[in-house]
MMTF fields as JSON, N, C-alpha, C and O atoms, coordinates in Angstrom:
{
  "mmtfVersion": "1.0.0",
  "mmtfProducer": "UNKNOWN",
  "numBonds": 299,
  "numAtoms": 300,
  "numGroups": 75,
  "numChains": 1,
  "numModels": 1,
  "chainsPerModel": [1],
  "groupsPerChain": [75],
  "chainIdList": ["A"],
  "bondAtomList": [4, 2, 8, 6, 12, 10, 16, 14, 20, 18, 24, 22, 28, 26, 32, 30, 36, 34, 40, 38, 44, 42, 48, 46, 52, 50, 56, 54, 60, 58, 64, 62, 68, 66, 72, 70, 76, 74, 80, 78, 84, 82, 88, 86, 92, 90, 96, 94, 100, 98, 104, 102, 108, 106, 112, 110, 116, 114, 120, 118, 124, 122, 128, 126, 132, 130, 136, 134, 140, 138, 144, 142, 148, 146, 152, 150, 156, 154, 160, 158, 164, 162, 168, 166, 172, 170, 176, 174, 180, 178, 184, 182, 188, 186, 192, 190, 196, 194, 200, 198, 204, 202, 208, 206, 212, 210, 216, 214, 220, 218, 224, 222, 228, 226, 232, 230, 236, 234, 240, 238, 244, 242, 248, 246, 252, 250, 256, 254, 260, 258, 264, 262, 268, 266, 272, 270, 276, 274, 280, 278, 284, 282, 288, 286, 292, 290, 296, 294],
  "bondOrderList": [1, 1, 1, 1, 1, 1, 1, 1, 1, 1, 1, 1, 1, 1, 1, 1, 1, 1, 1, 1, 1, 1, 1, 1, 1, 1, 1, 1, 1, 1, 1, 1, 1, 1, 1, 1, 1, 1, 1, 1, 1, 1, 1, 1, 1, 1, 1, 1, 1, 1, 1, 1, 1, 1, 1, 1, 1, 1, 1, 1, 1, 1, 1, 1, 1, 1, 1, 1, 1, 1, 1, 1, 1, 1],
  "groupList": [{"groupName": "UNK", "atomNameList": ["N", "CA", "C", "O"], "elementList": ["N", "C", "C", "O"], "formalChargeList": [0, 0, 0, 0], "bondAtomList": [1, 0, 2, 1, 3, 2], "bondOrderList": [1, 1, 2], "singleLetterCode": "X", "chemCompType": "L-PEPTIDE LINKING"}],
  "groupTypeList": [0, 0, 0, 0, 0, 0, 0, 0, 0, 0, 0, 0, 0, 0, 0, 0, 0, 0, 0, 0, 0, 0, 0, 0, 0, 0, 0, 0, 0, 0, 0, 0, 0, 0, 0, 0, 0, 0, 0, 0, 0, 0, 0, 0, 0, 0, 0, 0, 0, 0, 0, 0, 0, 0, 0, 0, 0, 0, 0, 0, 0, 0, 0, 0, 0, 0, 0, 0, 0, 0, 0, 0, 0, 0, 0],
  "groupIdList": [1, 2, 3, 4, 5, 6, 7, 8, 9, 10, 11, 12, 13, 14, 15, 16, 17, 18, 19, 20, 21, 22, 23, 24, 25, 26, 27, 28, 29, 30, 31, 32, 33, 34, 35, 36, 37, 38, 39, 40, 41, 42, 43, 44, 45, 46, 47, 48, 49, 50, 51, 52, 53, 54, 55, 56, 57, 58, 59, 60, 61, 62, 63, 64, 65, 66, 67, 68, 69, 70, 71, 72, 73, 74, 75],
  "secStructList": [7, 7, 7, 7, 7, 2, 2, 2, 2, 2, 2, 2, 2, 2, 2, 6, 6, 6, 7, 2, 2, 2, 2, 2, 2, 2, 2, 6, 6, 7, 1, 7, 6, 6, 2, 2, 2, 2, 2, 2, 2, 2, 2, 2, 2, 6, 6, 7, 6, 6, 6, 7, 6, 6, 2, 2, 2, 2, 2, 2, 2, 2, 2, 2, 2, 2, 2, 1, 7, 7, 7, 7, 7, 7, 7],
  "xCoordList": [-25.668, -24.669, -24.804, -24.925, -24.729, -24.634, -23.354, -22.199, -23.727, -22.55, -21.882, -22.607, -20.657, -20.47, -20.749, -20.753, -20.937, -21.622, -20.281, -19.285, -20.622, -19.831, -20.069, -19.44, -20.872, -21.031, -20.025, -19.685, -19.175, -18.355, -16.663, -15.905, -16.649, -15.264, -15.662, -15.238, -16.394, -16.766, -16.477, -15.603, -17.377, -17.131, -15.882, -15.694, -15.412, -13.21, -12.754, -12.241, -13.078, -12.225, -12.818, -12.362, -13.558, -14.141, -13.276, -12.464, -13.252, -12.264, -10.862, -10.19, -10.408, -9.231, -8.971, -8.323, -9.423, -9.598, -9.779, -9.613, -10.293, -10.418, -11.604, -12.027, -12.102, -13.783, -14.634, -15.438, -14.305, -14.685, -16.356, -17.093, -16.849, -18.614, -19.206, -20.358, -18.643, -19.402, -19.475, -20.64, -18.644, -18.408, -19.329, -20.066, -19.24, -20.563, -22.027, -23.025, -21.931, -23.551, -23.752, -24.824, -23.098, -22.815, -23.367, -24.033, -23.031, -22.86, -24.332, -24.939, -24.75, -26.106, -27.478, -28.663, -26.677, -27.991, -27.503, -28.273, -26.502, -26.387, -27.365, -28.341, -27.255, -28.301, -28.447, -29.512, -27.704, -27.708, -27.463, -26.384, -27.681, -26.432, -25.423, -24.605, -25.49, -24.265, -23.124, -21.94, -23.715, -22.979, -22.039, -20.963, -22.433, -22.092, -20.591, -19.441, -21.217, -20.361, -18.94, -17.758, -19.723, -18.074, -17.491, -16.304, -18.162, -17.102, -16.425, -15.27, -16.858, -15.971, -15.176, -14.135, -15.115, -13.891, -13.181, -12.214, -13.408, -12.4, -11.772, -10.545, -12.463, -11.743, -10.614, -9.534, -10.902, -9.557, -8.927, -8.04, -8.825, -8.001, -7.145, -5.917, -7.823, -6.49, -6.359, -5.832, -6.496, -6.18, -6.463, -5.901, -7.859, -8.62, -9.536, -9.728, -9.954, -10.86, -10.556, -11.479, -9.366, -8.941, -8.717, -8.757, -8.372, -7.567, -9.2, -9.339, -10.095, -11.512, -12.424, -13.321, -12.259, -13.373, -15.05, -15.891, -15.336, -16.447, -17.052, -17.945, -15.976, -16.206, -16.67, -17.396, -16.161, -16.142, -17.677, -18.409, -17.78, -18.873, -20.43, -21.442, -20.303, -21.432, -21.429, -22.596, -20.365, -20.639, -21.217, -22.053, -20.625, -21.258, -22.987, -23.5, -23.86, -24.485, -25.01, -26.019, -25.104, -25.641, -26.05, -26.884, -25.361, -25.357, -26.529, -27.374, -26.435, -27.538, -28.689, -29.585, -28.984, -30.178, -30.736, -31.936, -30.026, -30.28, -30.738, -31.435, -30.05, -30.311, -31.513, -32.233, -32.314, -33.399, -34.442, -34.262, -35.509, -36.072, -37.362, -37.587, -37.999, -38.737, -40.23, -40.975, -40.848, -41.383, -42.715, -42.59, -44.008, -45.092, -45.854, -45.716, -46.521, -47.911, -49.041, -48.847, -50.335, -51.197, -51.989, -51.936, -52.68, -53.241, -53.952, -54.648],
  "yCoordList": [-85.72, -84.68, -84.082, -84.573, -82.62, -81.937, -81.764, -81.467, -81.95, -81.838, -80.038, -79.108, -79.948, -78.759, -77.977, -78.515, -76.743, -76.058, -75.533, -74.825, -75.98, -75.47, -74.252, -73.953, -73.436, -71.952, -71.161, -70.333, -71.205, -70.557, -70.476, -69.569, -71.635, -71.745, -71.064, -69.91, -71.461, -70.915, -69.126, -68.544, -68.445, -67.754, -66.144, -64.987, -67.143, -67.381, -67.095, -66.115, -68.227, -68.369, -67.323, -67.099, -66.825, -65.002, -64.186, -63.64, -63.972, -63.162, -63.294, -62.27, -64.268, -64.535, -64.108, -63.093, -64.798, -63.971, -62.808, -62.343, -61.835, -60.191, -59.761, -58.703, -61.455, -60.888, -60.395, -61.049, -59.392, -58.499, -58.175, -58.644, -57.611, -57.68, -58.761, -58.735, -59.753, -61.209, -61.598, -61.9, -61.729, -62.221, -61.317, -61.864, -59.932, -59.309, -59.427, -59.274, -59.811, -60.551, -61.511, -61.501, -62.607, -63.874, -63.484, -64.246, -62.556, -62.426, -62.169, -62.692, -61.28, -60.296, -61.459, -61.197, -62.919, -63.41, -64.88, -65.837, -65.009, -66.051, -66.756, -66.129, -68.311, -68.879, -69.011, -69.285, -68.864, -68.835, -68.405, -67.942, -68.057, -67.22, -68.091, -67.772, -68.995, -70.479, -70.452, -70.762, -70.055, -70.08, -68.663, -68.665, -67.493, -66.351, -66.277, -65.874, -66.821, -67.132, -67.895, -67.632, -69.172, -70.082, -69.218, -69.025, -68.406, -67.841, -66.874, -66.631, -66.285, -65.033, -66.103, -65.516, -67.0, -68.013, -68.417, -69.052, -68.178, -68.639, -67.298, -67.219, -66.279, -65.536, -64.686, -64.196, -64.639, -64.518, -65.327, -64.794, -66.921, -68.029, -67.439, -67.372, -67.147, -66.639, -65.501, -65.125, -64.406, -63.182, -62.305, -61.214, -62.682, -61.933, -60.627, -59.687, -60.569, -60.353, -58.629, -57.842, -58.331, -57.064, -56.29, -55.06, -57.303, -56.642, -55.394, -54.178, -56.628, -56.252, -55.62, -56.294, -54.0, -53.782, -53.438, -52.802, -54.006, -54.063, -55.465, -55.847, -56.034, -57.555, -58.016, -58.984, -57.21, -57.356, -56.814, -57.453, -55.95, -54.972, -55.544, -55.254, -56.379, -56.852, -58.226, -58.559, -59.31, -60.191, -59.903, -60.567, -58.901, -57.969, -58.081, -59.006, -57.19, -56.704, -57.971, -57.97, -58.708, -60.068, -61.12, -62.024, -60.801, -61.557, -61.231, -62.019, -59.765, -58.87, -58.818, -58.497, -59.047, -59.064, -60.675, -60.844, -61.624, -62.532, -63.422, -64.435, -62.629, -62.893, -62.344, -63.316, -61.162, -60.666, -61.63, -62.77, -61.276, -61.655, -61.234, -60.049, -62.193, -61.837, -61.043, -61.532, -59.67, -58.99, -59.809, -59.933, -60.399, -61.17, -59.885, -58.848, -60.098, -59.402, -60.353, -61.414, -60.066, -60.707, -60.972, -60.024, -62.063, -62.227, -61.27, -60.902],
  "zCoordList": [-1.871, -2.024, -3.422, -4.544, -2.853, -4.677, -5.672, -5.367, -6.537, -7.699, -7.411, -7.06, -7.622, -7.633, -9.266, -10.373, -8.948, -10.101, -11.404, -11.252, -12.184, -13.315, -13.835, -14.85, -13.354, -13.894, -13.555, -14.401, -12.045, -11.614, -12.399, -12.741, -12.42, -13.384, -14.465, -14.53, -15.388, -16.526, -16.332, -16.973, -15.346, -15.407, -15.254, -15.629, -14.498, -14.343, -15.59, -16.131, -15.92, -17.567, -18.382, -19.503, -18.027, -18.819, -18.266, -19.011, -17.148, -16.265, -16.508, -16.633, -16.579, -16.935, -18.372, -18.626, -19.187, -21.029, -21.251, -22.379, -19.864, -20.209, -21.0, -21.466, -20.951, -21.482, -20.132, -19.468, -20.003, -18.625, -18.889, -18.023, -19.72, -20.409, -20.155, -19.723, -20.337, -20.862, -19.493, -19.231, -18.414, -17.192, -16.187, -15.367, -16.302, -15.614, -16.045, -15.34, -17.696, -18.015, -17.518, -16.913, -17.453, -16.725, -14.973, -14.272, -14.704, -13.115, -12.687, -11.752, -13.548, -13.391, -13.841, -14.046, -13.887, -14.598, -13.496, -13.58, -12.692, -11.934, -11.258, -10.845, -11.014, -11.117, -9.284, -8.731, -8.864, -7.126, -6.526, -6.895, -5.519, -4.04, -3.533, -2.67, -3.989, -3.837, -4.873, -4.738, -5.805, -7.256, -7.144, -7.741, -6.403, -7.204, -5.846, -6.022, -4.612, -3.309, -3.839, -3.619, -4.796, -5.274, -5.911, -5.647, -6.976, -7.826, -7.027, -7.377, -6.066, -5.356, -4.621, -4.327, -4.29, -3.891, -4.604, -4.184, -6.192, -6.915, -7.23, -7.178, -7.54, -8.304, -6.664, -6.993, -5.527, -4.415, -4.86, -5.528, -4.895, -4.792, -6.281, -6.332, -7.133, -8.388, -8.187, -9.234, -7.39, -7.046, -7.706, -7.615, -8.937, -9.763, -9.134, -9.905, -8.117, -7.191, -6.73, -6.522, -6.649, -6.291, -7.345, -7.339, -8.682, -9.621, -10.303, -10.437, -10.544, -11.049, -10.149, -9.64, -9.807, -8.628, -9.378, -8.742, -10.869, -11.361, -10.809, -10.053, -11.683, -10.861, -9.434, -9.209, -8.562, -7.59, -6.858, -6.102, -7.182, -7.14, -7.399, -6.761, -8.451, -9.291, -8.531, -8.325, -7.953, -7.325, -5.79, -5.178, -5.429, -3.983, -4.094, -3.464, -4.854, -5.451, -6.04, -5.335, -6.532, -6.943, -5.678, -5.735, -4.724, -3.809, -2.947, -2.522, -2.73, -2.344, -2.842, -2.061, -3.975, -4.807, -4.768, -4.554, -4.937, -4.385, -3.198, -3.155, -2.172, -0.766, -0.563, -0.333, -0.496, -0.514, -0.432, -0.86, 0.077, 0.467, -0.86, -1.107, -1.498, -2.547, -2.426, -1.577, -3.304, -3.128, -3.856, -5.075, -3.245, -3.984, -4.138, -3.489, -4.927, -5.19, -5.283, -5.876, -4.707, -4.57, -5.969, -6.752, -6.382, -8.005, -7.891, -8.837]
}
């Protein structure tokens, strides 16, 4: 079983502080499609989620870029 990820809170507690910059750098550099999923479960569960439609937008959009399917180039 996996540990749950501490990036997501962390990145709450940006959201919450109104460090609104720091939390979309945070977002745009997330380490999973697991990770970026918890935090959009946390930030509904505190009702952060509607208030921030950047926020919101960039976890959308992160999720999407993530999910993708990766573009190789041959050596």
């Amino acid at each position: 079983m996996s540990r749950p990820s501490i990036w997501a809170p962390k990145v709450v507690a940006l959201v919450k502080g109104g460090n609104q910059q720091a939390a979309l750098a945070q977002i745009k550099v997330a380490p999973s499609v697991r990770d970026v999923q918890q935090l959009r479960d946390l930030l509904l569960k505190h009702k952060l989620l509607g208030k921030n439609l950047s926020i919101d937008q960039a976890t959308a959009d992160q999720i999407d870029a993530l999910s993708a399917p990766r573009l190789h180039r041959s050596p």
